[in-house]
N, C-alpha and C positions, 0 to 999 in steps of 0.2 A: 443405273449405269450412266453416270453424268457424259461420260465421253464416248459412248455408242453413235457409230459412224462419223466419229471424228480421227482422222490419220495424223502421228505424231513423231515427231523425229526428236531424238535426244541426243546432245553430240557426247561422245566420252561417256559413255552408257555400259560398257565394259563392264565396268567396276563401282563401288563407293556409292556415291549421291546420286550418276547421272542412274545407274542400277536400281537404286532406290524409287527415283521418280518414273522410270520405264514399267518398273514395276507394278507401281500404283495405278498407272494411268491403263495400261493392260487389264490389270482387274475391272478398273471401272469402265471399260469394254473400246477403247479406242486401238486403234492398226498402230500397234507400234514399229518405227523403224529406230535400232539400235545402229548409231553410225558412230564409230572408233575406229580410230589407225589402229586397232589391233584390230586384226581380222578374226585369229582364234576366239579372241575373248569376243568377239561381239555375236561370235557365232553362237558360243556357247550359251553366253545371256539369252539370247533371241530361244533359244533351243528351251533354255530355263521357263521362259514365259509362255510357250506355248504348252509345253509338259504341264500347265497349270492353269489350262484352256485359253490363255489369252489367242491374241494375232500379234504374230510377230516378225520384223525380217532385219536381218541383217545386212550392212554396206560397209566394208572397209573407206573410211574416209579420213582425207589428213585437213583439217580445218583450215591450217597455214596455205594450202595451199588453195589460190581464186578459182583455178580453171576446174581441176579437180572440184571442188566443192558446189560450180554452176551444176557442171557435169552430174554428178550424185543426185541432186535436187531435182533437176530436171528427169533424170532417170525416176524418180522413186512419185514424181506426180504423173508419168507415164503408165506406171504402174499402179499407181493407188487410186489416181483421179484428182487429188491434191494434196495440201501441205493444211493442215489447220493450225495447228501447234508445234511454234520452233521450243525448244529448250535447248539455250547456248551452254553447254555443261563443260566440253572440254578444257581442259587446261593442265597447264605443270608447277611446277614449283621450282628452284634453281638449289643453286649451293648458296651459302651466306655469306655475301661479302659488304665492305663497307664502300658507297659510291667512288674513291679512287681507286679503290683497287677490284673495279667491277671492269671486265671486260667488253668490247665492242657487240660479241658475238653472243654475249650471255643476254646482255640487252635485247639483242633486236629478236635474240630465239624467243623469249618471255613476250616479245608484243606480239611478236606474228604469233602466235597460238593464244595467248589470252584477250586482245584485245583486235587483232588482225583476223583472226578468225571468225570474234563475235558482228565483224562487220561484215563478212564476205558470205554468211551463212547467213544474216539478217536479209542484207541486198537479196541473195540470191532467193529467196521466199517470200519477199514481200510482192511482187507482182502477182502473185497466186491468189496469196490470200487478199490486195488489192481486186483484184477479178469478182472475188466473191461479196466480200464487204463484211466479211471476221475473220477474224483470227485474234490467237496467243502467243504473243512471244515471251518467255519468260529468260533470264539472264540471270548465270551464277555467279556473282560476285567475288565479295572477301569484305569482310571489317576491317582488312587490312587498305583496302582501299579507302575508306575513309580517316583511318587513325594515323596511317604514314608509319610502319614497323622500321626498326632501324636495320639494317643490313640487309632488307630484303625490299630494296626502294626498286628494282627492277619488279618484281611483284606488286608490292603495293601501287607503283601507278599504272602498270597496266589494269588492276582493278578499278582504281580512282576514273579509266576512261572507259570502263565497261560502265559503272552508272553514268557517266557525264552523256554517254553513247544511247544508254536508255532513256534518260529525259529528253535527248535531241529527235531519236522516232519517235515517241508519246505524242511529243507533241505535231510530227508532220504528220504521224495516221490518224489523231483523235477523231477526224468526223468520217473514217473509213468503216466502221466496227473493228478496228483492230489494237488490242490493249500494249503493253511493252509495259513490261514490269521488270526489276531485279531483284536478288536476293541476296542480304551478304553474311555468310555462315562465317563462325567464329568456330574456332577449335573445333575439329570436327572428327569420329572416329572413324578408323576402317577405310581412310583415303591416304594418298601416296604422302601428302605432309604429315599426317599422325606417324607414317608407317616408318619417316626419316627420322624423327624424336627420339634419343639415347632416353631412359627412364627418367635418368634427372632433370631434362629437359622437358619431358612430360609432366613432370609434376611442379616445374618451375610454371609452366607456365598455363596448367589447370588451376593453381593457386591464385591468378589474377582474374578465375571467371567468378563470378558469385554466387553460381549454382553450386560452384567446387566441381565438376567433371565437363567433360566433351557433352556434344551433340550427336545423337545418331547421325546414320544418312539418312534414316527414316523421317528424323522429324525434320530435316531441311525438304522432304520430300513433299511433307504435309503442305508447308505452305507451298511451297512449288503449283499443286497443283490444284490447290485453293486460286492459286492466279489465275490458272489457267483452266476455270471453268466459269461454266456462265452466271455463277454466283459474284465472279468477281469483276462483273462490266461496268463496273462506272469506278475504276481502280486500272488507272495510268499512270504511267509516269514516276511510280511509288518505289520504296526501298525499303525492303524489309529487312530486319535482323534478326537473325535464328543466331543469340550469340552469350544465351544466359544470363542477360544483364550488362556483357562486358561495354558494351556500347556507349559511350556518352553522351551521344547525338544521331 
């Protein structure tokens, strides 16, 4: 039970990856908190994990949002006693356009939830686990963050600043015990971007991985929570690729 008496928040846990790694980390015996602006859905996860002996609880939370998101965190170390392990999981995806004919509002919706989020739930947990002198933060990326996808450049750099965001904590908490790690999945199944894919789409663009298929959620789960145990403490500041290969750097 690597994560026994360790309490852990997963944001966008609902569903997909962030479900995946809530999952794992409850097995391996930690207080899971499932925090999604779905309320249904995180209920029900929470509900899933516990039906399978974990701990588990649920918080409707909107990441976009600062005050709400202090609010939550501070609620759930009132409750638990603290925060050990963030997992920044939440995010969306948009419709595909080409940068001039990308609108104002599609923009800023894409950073305040992928990249505005992953600061405002970072901020709001790191004085805790500052307190203690460890923690995990782990942070879900995209390859598209580092490759620049065409018509999805409101995506692509909000991921491009979720690692640039990782390397800048790594390196202000390194002599706290507290790690900052990301991950950045490549085509991946059973999440809201697989789930937009017409088939020919699908298969256009499982043809450029070199495995030739998708990534579970599970296995981006695997390393998720390889970060985020004590196996992986001298591992800061890192970027991982869960992406078949497709990677070039």
């Amino acid at each position: 039970m690597r994560f026994k008496n360790r309490v852990a928040v997963v944001t966008g846990a609902a569903r997909g990856i962030g479900k995946a790694i809530a999952t794992r980390l409850a097995a391996e015996g930690a207080a899971v908190v499932i925090a999604d602006v779905d309320r249904h859905g995180a209920e029900m996860a929470a509900k899933g994990l516990e039906a399978a002996g974990g701990k588990a609880f649920a918080y409707c939370m909107d990441v976009s949002d600062p005050e709400q998101v202090t609010a939550t965190m501070q609620s759930i170390v009132q409750l638990l006693g603290s925060i050990d392990i963030l997992v920044n999981n939440a995010g969306i995806v948009g419709e595909e356009f080409p940068v001039h004919q990308m609108s104002d509002e599609q923009w800023h919706r894409m950073m305040d939830v992928n990249l505005h989020g992953v600061f405002y739930c970072t901020r709001a947990v790191l004085p805790t686990m500052l307190s203690k002198k460890w923690g995990r933060i782990v942070n879900i990326a995209s390859v598209a963050g580092k490759e620049g996808v065409p018509n999805i450049a409101d995506y692509s750099a909000s991921k491009a600043g979720v690692i640039a965001l990782t390397k800048c904590v790594a390196k202000e908490v390194a002599r706290d015990g507290i790690t900052v790690n990301c991950v950045t999945p490549g085509l991946t199944d059973d999440t809201e971007m697989a789930r937009s894919f017409t088939p020919e789409q699908r298969a256009s663009k499982v043809a450029k991985v070199p495995m030739a298929r998708m990534a579970t959620p599970e296995e981006v789960a695997a390393v998720a929570i390889f970060l985020a145990s004590e196996e992986a403490s001298f591992v800061t500041g890192a970027v991982y690729d869960v992406t078949g290969g497709r990677s070039d750097y």
